[in-house]
N, C-alpha and C positions, 0 to 999 in steps of 0.2 A: 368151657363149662356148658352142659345141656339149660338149659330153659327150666326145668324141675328141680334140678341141684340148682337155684336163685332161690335164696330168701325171699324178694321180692315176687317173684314167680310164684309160690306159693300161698303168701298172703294174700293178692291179689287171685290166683285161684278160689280160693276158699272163700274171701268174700263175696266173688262174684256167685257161687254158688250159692250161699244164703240169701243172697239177696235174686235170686230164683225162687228160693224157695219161699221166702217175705210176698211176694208181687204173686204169688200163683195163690196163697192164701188173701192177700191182701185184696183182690179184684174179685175173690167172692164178696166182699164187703162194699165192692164200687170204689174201691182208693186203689194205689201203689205203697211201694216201701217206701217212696219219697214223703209220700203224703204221710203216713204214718209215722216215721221219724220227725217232721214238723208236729204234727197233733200231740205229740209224746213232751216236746220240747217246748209246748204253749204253756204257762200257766194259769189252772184254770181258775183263779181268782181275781189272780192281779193281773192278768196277760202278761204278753215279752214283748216289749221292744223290735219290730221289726229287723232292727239294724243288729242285734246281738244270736239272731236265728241262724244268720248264715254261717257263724265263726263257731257259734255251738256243736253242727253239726257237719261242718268241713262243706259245707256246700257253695257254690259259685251264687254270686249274687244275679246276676240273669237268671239261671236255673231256679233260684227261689224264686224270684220275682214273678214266673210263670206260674211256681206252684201255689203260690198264696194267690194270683190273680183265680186261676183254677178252683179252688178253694173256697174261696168267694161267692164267682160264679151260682155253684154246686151248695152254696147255703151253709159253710161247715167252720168257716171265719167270719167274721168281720172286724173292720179299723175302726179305733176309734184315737183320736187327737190324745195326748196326755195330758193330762189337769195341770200338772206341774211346770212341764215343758212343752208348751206348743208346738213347738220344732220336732217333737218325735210324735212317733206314731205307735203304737200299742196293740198287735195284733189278739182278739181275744176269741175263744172257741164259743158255737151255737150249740142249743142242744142236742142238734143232730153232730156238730164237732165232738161233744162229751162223748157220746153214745161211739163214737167213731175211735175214739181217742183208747176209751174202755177196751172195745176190740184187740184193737192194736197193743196195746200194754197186756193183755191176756196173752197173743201169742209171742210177744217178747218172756214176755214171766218161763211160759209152755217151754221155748226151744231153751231158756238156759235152765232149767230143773231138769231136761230131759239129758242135756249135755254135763250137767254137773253128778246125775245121778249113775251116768255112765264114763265119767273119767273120774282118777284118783284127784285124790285135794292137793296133793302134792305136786301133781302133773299141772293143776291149774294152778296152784300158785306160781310155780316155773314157767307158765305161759304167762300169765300176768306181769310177772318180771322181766320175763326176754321180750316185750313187747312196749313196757318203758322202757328199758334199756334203748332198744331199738330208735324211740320217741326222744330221746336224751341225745342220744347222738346224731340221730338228723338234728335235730334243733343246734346244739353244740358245733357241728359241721357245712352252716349252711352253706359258707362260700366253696366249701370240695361242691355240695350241691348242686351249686347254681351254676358250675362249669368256672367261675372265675378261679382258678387255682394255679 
């Protein structure tokens, strides 16, 4: 089987291509896709929990750890303790974060009205589905996954 005929091969294509194209817009603004997927996933009232960022967004916990340190830095988070539970940490956005965040949810909003106005509702429901689907049974199948079989 070629590389192209892979389901996998091609999810992984395509995202890697949007997320080209997230990071080329993205760096007009002075962020990445990384950083804008965290700013998307802050909430800007109550903040998030440090520790629930990474699982939200499939991301490695190092890899975050960098980005929210980065983040910081650059003035667009900061932590503050949780009132309730001192043991957690509460990442919450500045207002250069909001203003960051706004961007970012702008051109998520842009590429999916552009891609919804150009595919049938049918076709995305059908992608919607084969892509739980997909999420069901990895999950369903994790030990064929994990090589233990």
């Amino acid at each position: 089987m070629k590389p192209e005929e892979t389901i996998d091969f091609n999810i992984r294509s395509t995202w890697h291509k949007i997320a080209r194209m997230y990071n080329v817009q993205a760096a007009q603004h002075g962020v990445s896709m990384a950083t804008g997927m965290v700013l998307l996933n802050i909430d800007i009232k109550e903040g998030t929990p440090s520790t629930s960022l990474g699982p939200k967004m499939g991301m490695e916990s190092r890899s975050l750890t960098r980005t929210l340190k980065n983040l910081e830095e650059e003035k667009v988070i900061y932590r503050e303790v949780d009132k309730e539970d001192k043991r957690k940490v509460r990442i919450f956005l500045t207002e250069l974060g909001k203003e960051k965040r706004e961007i970012s949810k702008e051109k998520v909003i842009q590429f999916n009205n552009h891609l919804r106005q150009n595919l049938k509702k049918k076709e995305l429901d059908t992608f919607f589905k084969v892509l739980g689907d997909i999420n069901e049974l990895i999950d369903e199948n994790h030990i064929f996954l994990s090589g233990d079989h």
